[in-house]
N, C-alpha and C positions, 0 to 999 in steps of 0.2 A: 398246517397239514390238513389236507383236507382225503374223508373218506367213503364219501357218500353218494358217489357220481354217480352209481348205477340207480337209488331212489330218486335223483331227479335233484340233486346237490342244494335241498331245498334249506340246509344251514351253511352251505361253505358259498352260496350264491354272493353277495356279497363281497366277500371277501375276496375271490377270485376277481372281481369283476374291478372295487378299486383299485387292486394291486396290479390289473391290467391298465389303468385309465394311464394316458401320458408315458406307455413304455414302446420302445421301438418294434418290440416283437414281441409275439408269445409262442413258444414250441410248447405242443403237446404230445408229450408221450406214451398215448397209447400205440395200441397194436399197430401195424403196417398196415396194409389192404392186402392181397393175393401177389405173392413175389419181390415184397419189399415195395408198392409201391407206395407213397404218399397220398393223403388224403388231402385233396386244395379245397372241399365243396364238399356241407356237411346240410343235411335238411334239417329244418329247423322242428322242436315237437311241440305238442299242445295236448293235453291229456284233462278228460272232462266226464263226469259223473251224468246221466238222464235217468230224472227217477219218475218216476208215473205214479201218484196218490189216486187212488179208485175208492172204490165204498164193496165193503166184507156185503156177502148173503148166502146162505143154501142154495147151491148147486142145482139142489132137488127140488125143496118145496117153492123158492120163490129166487129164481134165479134175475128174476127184471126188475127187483128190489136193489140188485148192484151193479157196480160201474167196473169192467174187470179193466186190472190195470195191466193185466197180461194182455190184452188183446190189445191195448192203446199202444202198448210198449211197441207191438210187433206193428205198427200203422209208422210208430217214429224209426223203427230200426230201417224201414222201406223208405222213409222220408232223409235217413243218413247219406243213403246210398244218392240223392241227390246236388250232397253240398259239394263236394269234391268239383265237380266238373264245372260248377257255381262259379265258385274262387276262382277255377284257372283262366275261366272265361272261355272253355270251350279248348284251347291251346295246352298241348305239355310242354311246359319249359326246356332249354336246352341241360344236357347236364345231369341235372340231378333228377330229370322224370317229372312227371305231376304228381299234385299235391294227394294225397290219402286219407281217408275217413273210413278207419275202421273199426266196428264193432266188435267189443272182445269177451268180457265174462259180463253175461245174465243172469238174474237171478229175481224170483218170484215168487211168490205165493205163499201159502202156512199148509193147507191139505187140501186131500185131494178133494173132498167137498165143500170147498167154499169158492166163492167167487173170490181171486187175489184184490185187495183192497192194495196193495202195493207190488212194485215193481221197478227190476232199475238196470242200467245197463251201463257199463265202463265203455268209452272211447278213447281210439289212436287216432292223434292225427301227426301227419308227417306231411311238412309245406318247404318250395324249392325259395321263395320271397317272402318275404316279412307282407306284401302285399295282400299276399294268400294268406297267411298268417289269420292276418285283421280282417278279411272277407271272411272266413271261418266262423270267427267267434262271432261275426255280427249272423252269422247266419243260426247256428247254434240258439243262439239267444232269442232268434226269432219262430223258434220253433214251437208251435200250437198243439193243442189238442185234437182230436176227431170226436171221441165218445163223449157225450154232455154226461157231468158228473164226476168225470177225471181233470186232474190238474197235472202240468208239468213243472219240473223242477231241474235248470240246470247249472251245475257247480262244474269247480274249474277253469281250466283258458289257458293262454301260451305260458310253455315251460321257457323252452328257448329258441332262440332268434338265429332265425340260420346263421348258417357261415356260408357266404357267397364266394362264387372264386374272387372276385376282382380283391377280397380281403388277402387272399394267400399267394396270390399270381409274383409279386416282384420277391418275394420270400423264396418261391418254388425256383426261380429263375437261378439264385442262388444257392441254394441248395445243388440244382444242375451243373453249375459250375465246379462249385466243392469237390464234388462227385465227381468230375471230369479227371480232376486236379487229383485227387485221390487214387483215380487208376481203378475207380471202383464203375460196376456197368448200369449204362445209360439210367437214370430215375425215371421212373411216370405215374403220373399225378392221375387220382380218378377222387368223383365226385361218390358219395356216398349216401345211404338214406339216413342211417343211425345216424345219432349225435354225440357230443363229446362238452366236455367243461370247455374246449375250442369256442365251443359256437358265442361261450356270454363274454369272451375275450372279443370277438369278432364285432361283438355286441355292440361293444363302446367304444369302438372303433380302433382298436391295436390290430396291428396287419398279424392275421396268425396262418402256423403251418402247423397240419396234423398231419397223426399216421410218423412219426417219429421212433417210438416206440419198437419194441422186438417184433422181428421177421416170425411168423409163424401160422397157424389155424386153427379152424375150430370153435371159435370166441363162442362160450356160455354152453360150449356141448362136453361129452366126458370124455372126446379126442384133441379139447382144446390142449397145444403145444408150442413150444420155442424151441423155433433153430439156434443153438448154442453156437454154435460157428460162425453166424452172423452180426453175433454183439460188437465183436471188435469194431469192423464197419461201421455199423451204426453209434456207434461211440466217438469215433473219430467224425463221420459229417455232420453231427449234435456238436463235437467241441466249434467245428469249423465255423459252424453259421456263429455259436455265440461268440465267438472270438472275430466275427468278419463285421456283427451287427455291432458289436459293442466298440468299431472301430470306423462307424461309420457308414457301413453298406448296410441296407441296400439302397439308400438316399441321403444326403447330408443335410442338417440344420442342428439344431441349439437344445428342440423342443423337449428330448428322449436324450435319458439315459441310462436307462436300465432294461433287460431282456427279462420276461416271465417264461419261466419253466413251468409247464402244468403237466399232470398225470394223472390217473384214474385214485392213485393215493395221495397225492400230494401237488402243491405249488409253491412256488420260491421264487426270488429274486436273485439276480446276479447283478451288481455292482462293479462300475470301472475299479480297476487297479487304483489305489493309491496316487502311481505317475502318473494317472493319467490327469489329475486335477477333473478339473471342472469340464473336460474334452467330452463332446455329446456324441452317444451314440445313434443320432439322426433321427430327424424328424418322422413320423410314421407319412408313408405315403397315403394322399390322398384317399378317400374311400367312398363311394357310393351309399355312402346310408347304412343302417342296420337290413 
């Protein structure tokens, strides 16, 4: 059981991640996207500390005595603002948008008469490729100073690894059928920014499908809601895929046989029937990389 997905599942990582390695799928049940639709394409994150070290002085009597790390901070906040478009190379990806680098809580100084001797700023980043991913942190890392006498410091680097569609594409395809077969209305699949425990399944290459999880709105505000009328549905095309994968769809071989269930509280394993012996629930298809 895991319950930590929203700090960045930095104890259940791991765990998740073997118990995805060698299984035919993995469903994650969080929320839906806007009308039930599924999530195929999930961006990957990276979250990183820049601390600026400067040198204390009065303000008043001898302010060229220090190195304000307030003023360095705000030369690297303007130097952030140029990694993004770095990484992409100029191009926004299809799908999920371009990659993002953003600045989020600041925080400086001791009073209001001294020159800040320190300084430091929290970053988001949000990457469509593992590509961008790794142009990031190489960029990050190469970030210098301006003011002689201040030093930079940066901690962090990639949480998780996107989830690309081509991981969720033959999974979605089923899913659309279930759904046909069901009598239930058309599915569609959208790319998203946020991430999920999906993405470190995707990771290690188990084909996964997100956005499982309850029809509804709001996520993390105080009109967040469930359509109660919609659970049936989504109960019955969750049984369908585990009962379609673990019988073989959506490709056959030997290699897989077991589905991961994951959710914002928990993940689990589902195991063939008994009869079924040693019958594999199919090899994972192909994948392009993390």
């Amino acid at each position: 059981v895991t319950g930590d997905e929203e700090v960045g599942s930095l104890s259940s990582r791991a765990l998740i991640e073997e118990s995805a390695r060698g299984c035919a799928a993995a469903f994650v049940l969080e929320a839906s996207a806007d009308g039930g639709a599924l999530k195929t394409a999930r961006k990957g994150t990276s979250d990183y500390a820049v601390t600026v070290h400067g040198r204390a002085a009065h303000a008043g009597l001898e302010p060229e005595k220090g190195a304000n790390a307030a003023i360095e901070l705000a030369h690297q906040i303007l130097a952030l603002g140029e990694i993004a478009p770095s990484a992409d190379g100029g191009a926004a990806p299809d799908g999920l948008g371009p990659t993002t680098v953003t600045p989020t809580v600041l925080s400086g100084g001791t009073t209001t008469n001294t020159v800040p001797a320190l300084a430091g700023v929290a970053v988001d980043v949000r990457v469509p490729t593992l590509a961008a991913q790794e142009r990031v942190d190489e960029l990050m890392r190469a970030l210098s100073p301006r003011i002689p006498g201040t030093r930079l410091e940066v901690s962090g680097g990639p949480n998780r690894p996107p989830l690309e569609q081509a991981s969720s594409a033959r999974l979605f395809e089923l899913a659309q059928r279930i759904a046909k077969d069901l009598g239930m209305e058309p599915l569609r699949g959208v790319a998203v920014g946020g991430a999920s425990d999906g993405n470190f399944t995707a990771g290690v290459g188990c084909p996964t499908l997100d956005g499982l999880g309850a029809v509804g709105g709001g996520a993390h505000a105080v009109s967040e809601h469930v359509v109660v009328a919609e659970m049936p549905g989504r109960t019955r095309l969750l049984t369908g895929l585990i009962a379609s994968v673990l019988g073989g769809e959506p490709s056959a071989g030997e290699a897989a046989t077991e589905a991961t269930i994951s959710g914002e509280a928990g993940a689990g394993r589902i195991s063939p029937p008994a009869s079924e012996g040693s019958a594999a629930a199919g090899e994972p298809p192909e994948e392009d990389g993390r």
